[in-house]
C-alpha positions in Angstrom: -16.8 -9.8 -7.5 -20.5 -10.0 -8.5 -22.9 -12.5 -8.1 -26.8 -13.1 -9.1 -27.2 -16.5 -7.0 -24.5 -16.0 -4.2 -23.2 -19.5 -5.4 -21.4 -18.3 -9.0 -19.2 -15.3 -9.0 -17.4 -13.6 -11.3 -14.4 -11.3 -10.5 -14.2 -7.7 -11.4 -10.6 -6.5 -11.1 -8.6 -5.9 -8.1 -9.3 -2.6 -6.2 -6.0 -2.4 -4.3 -3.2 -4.3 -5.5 0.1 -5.3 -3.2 2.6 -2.6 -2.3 5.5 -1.9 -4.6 8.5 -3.8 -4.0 10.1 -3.1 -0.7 7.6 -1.0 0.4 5.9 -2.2 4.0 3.0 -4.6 2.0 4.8 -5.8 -0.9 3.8 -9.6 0.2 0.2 -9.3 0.8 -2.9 -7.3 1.2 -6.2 -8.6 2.9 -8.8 -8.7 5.4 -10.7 -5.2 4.4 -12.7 -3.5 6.2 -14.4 -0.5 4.2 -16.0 2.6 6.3 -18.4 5.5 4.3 -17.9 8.9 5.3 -20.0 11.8 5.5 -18.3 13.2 2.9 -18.7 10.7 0.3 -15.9 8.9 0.4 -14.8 5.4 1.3 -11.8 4.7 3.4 -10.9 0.9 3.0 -8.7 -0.3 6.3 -6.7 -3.2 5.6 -3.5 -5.4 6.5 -0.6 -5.5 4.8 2.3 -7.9 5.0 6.0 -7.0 4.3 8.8 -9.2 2.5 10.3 -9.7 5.9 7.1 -11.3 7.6 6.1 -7.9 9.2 1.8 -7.2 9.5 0.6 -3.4 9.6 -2.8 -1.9 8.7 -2.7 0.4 6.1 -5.7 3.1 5.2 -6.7 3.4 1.3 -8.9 5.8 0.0 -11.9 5.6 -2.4 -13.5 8.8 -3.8 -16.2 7.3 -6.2 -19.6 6.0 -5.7 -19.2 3.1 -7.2 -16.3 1.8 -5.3 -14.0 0.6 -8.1 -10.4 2.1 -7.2 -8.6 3.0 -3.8 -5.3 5.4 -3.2 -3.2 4.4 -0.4 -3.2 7.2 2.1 -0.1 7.7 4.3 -1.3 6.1 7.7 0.2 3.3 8.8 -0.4 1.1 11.9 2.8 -1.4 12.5 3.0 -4.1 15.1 6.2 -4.9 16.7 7.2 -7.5 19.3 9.6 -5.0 21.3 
């Protein structure tokens, strides 16, 4: 989202979407954290929530400057109460 005030927004698009269906955050995506590297690109950390209630972090990745579009990478973090 954009704003010229910090009152009024307007939304841009989604950057990362929820999982496909079944996979481990098909229910939710939220609470991003982004981090630059010295490489150039942007690796967005984030949690995910499955259809069966389950929370894990997942890692996207964002090769532009402009920060429009991320990949999911392969790590995932999941929490378990065993």
């Amino acid at each position: 989202a954009e704003s010229m005030d910090l009152r009024e927004w307007t939304k841009l698009g989604v950057v990362l979407d929820i999982g496909s269906a079944g996979s481990w955050d098909s229910d939710g995506v939220g609470a991003p954290h982004l981090l630059r590297l010295d490489d150039g690109t942007t690796r967005m950390y984030y949690t995910g929530q499955g259809k069966d209630g389950s929370t894990a972090i997942g890692v996207a990745k964002c090769e532009d400057n402009e920060v429009t579009e991320f990949v999911r990478e392969q790590a995932v973090v999941t929490f378990s109460d065993e």
